[in-house]
Structures are given as C-alpha cells and as structure tokens.
N, CA, C and O atoms as a GROMACS GRO file, in nm:
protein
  356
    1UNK      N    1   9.373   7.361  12.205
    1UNK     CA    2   9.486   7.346  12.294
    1UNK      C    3   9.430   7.302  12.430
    1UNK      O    4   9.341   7.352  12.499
    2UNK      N    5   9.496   7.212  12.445
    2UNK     CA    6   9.404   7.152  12.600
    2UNK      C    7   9.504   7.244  12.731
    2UNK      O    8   9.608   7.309  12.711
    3UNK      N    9   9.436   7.224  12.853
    3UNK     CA   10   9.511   7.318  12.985
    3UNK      C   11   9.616   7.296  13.000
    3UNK      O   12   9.693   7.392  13.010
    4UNK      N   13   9.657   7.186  13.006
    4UNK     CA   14   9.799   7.086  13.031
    4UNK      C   15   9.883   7.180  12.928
    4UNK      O   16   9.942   7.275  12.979
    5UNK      N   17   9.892   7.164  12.806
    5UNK     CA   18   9.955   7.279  12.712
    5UNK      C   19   9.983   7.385  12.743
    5UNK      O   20  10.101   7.409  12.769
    6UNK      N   21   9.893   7.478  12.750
    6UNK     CA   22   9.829   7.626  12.768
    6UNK      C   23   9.922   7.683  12.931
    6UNK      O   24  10.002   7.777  12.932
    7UNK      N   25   9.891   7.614  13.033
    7UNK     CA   26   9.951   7.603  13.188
    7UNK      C   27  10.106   7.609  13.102
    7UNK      O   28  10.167   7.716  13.110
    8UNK      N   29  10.149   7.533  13.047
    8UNK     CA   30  10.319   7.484  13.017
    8UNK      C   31  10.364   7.631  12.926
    8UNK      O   32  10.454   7.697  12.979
    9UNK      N   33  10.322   7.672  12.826
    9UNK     CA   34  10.326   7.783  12.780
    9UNK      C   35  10.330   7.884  12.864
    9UNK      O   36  10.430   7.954  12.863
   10UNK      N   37  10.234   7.910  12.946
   10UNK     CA   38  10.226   8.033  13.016
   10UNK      C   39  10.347   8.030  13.103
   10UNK      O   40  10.418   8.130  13.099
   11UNK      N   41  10.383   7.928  13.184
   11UNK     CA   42  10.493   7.927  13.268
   11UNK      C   43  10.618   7.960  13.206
   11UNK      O   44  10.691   8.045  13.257
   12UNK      N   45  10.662   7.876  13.054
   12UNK     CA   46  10.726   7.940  12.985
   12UNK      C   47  10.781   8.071  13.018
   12UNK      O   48  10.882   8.107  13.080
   13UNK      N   49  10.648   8.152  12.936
   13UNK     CA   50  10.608   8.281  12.858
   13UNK      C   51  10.692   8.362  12.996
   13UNK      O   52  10.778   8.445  12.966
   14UNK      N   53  10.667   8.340  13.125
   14UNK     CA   54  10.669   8.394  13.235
   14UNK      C   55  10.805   8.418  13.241
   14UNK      O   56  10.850   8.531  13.259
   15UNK      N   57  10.875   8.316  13.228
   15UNK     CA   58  11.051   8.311  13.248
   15UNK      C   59  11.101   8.400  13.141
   15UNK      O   60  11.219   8.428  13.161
   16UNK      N   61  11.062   8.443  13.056
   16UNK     CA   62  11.107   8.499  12.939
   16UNK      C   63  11.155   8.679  12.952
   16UNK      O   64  11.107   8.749  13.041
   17UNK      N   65  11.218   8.714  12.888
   17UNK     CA   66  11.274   8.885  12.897
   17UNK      C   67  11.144   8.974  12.846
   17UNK      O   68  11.039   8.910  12.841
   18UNK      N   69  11.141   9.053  12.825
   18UNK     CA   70  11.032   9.172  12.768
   18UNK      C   71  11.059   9.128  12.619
   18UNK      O   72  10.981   9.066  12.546
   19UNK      N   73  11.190   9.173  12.586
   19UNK     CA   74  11.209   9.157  12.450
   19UNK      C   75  11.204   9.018  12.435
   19UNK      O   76  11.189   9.042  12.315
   20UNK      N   77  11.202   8.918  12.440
   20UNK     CA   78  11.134   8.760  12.434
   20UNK      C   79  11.017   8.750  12.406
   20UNK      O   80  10.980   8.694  12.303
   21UNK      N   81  10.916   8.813  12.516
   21UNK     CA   82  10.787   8.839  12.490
   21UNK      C   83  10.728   8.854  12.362
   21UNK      O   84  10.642   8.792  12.300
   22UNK      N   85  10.816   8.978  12.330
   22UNK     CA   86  10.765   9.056  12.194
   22UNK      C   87  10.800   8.981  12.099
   22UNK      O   88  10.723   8.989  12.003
   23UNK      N   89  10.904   8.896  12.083
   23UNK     CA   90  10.952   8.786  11.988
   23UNK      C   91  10.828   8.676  11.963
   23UNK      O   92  10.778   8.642  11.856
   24UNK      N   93  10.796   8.633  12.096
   24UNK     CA   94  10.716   8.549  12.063
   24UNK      C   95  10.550   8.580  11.997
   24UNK      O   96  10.476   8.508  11.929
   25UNK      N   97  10.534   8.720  12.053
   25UNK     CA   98  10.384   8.792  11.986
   25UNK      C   99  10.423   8.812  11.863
   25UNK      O  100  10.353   8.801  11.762
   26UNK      N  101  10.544   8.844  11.869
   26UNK     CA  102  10.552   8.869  11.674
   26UNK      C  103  10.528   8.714  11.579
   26UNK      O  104  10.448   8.697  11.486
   27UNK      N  105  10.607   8.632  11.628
   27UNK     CA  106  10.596   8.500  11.600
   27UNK      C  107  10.463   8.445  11.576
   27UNK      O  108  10.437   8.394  11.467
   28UNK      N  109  10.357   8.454  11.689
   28UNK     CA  110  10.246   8.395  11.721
   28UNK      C  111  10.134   8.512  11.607
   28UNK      O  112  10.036   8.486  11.537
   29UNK      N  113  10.193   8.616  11.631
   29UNK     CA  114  10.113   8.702  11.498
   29UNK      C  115  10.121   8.673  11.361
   29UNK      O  116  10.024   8.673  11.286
   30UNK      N  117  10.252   8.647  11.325
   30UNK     CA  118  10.319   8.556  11.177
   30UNK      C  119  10.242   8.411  11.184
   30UNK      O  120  10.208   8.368  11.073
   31UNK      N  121  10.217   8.347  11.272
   31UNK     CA  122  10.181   8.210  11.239
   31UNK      C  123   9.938   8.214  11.213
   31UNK      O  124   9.860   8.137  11.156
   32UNK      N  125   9.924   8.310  11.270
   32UNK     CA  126   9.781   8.353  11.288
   32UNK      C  127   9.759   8.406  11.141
   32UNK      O  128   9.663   8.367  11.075
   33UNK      N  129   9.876   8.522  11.078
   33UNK     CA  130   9.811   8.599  10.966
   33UNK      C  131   9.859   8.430  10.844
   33UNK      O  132   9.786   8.390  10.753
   34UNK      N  133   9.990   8.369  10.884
   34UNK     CA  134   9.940   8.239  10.761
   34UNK      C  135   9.863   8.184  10.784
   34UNK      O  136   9.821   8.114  10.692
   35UNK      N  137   9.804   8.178  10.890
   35UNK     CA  138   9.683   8.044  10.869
   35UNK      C  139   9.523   8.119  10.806
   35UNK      O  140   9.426   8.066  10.751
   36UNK      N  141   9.550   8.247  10.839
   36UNK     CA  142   9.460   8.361  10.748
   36UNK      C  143   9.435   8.339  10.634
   36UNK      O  144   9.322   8.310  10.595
   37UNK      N  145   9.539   8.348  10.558
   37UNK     CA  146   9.594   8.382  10.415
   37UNK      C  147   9.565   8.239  10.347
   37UNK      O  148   9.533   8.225  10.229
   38UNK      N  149   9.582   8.131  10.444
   38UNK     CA  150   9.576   7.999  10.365
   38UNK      C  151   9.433   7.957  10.357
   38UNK      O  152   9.383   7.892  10.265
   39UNK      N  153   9.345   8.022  10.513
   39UNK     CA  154   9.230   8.034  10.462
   39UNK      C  155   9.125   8.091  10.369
   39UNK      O  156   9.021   8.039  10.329
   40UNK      N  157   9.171   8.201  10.345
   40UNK     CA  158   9.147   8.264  10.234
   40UNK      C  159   9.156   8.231  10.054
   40UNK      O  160   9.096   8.259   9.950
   41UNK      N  161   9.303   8.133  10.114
   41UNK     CA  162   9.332   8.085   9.947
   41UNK      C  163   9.263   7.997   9.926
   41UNK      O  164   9.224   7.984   9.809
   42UNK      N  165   9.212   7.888  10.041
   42UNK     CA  166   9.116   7.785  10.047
   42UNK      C  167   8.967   7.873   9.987
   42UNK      O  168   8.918   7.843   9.878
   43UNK      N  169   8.918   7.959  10.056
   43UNK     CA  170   8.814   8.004  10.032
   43UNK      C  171   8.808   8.060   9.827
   43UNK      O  172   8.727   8.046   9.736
   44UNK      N  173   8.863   8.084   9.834
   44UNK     CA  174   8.905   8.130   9.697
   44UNK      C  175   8.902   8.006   9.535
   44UNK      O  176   8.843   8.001   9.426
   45UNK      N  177   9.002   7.929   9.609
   45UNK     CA  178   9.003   7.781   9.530
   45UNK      C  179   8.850   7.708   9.528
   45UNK      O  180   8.799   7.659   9.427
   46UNK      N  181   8.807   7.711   9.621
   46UNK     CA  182   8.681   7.655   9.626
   46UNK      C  183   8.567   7.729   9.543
   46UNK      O  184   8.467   7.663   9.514
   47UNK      N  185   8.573   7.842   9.508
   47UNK     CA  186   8.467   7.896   9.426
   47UNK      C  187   8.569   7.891   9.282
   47UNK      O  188   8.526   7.942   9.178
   48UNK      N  189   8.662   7.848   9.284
   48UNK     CA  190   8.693   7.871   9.114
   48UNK      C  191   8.596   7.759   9.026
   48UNK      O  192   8.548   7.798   8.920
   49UNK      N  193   8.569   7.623   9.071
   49UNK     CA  194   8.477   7.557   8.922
   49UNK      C  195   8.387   7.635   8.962
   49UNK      O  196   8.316   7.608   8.865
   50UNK      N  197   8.304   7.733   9.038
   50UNK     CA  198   8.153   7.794   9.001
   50UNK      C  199   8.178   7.881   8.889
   50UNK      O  200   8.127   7.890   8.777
   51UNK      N  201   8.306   7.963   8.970
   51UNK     CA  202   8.327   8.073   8.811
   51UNK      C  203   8.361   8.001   8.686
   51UNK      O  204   8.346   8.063   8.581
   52UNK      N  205   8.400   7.893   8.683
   52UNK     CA  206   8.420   7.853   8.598
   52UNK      C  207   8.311   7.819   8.493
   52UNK      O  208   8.316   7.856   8.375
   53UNK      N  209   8.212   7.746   8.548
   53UNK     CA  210   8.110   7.696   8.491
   53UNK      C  211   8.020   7.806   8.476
   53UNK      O  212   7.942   7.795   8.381
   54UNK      N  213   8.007   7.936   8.562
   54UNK     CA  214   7.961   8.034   8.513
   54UNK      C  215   7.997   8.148   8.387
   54UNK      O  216   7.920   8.224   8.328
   55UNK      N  217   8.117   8.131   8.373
   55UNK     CA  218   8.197   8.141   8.259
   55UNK      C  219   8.228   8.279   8.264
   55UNK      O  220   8.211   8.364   8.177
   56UNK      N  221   8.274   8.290   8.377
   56UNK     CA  222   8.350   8.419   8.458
   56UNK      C  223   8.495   8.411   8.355
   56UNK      O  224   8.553   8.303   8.342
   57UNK      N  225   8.553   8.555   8.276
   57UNK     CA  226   8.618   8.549   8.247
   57UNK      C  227   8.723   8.554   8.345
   57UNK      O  228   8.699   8.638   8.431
   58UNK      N  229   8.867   8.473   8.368
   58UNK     CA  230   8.957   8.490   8.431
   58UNK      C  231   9.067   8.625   8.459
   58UNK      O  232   9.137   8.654   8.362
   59UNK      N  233   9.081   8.694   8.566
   59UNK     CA  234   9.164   8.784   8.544
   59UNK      C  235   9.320   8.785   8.553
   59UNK      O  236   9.390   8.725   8.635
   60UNK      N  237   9.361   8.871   8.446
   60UNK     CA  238   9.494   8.882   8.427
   60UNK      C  239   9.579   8.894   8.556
   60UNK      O  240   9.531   8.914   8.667
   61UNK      N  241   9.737   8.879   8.522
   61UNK     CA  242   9.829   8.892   8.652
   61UNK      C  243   9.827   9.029   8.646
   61UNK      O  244   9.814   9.057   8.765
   62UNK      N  245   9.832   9.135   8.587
   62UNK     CA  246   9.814   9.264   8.600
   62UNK      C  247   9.680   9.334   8.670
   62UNK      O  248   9.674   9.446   8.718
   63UNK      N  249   9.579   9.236   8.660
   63UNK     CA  250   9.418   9.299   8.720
   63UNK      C  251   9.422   9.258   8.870
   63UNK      O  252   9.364   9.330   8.951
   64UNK      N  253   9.503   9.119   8.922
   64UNK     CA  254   9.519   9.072   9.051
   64UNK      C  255   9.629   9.176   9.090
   64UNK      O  256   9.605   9.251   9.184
   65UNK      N  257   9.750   9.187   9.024
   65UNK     CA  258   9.796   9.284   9.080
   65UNK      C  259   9.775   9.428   9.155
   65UNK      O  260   9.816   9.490   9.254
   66UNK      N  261   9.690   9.441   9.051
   66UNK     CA  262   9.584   9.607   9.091
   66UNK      C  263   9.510   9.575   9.148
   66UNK      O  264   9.464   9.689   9.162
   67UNK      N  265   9.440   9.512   9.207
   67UNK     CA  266   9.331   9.459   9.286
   67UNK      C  267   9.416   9.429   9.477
   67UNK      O  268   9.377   9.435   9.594
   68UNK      N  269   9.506   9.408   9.426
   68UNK     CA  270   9.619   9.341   9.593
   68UNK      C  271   9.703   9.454   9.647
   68UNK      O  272   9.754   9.460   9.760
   69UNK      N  273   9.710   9.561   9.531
   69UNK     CA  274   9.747   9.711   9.551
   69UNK      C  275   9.671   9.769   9.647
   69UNK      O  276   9.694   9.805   9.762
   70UNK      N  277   9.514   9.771   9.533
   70UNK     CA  278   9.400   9.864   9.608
   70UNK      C  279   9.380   9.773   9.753
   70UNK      O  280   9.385   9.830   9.861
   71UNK      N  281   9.366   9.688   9.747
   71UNK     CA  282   9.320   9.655   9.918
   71UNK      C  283   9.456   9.654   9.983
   71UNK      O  284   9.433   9.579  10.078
   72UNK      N  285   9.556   9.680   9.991
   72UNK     CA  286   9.654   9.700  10.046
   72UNK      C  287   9.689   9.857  10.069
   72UNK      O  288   9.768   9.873  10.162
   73UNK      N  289   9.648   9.973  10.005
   73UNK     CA  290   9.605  10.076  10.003
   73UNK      C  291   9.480  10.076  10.114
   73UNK      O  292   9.516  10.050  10.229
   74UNK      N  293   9.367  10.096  10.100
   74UNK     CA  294   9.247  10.068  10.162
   74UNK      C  295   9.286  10.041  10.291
   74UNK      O  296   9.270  10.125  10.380
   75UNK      N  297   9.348   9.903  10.319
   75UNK     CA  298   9.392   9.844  10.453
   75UNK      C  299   9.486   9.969  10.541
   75UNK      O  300   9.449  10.015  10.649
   76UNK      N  301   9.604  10.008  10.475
   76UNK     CA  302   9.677  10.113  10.542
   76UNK      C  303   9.596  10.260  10.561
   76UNK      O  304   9.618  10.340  10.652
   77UNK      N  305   9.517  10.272  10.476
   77UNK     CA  306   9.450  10.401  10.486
   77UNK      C  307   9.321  10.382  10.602
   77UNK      O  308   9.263  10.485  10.635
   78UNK      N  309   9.278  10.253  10.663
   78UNK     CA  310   9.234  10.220  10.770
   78UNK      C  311   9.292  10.245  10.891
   78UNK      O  312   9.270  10.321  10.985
   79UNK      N  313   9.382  10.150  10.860
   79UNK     CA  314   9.491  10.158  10.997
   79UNK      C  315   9.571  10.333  11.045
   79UNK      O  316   9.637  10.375  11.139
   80UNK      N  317   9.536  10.370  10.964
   80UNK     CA  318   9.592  10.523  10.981
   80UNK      C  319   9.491  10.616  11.026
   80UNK      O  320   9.516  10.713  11.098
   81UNK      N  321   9.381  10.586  10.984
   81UNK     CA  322   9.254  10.651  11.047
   81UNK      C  323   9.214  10.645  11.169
   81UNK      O  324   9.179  10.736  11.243
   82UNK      N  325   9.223  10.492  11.194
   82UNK     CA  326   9.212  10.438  11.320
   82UNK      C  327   9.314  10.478  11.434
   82UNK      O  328   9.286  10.485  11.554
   83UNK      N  329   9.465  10.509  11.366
   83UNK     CA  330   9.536  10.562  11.451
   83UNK      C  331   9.523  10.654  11.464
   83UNK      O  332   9.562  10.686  11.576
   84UNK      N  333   9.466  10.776  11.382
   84UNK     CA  334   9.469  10.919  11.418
   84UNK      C  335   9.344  10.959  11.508
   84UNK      O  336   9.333  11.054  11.585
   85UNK      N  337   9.238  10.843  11.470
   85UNK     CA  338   9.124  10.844  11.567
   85UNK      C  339   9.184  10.823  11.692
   85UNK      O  340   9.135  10.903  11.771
   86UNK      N  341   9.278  10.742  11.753
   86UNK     CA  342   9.308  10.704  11.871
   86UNK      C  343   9.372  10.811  11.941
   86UNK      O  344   9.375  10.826  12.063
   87UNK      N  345   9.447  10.916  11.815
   87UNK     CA  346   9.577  11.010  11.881
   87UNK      C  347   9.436  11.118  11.939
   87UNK      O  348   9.460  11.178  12.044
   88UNK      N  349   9.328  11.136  11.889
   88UNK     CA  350   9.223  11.246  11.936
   88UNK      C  351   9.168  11.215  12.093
   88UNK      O  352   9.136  11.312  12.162
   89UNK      N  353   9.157  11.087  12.143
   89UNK     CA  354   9.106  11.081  12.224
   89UNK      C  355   9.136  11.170  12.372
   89UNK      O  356   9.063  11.154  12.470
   0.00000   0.00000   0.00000
C-alpha cells in the first residue's frame, strides 16, 4: 500500500463512529483470516503430487473432519488459556 493510500484511509478511519471503527476491524480481520486460509490451501495443494508420488494413502472426509475438529479444539483451548493467563495478571 503506498502513503498516498494509507494517509486517505486513515483520514477516513478518523471521521468514522466507534462502532464504525469496530466494523471496519472486523472487516479488515475477515479479509486477513481469507487470505490466511487461501494461503494455506495453496500451501497444501502444492505438496499433494509429492504425496502422491510418495504414495501417501489419501484421507477420508471423516479423518479431515476429525483432524479440523481437533485443531479447532486445540486452538480454543489456547485462546482460553491465554485468556485466563491474562485474567491472573
């Protein structure tokens, strides 16, 4: 993003309500975690001919399922730690 941009945004951002604000962090958070996720799927696609040619058996929609559970588990059981670490301080 060049200054010229960035300057025009901020002035924006400035005119905006509280609750505007938060609209737009939510927004700008939604557009950050897709470009995540698409990197990830990129990262992902790109090693499938190795497994392939390594002759990685493929897993079922039931084993991805359980697998997107557990790190979705894992992830909240982070974020909860981390918050209760924060409530001690």
């Amino acid at each position: 993003m060049n200054a010229t941009v960035e300057q025009a945004l901020i002035s924006k951002l400035r005119t905006l309500s509280p609750q505007q604000v938060a609209e737009v962090e939510d927004f700008v958070e939604f557009l950050a975690g897709k470009a995540r996720k698409r990197t990830a799927l990129d990262r992902l696609l790109a090693i499938a001919p190795a497994l392939e040619a390594a002759g990685v058996v493929p897993m079922t929609e039931e084993e991805i399922a359980a697998e997107v559970k557990a790190a979705r588990a894992e992830r909240r059981a982070r974020q909860q730690a981390k918050g209760s670490g924060a409530d001690r301080s």
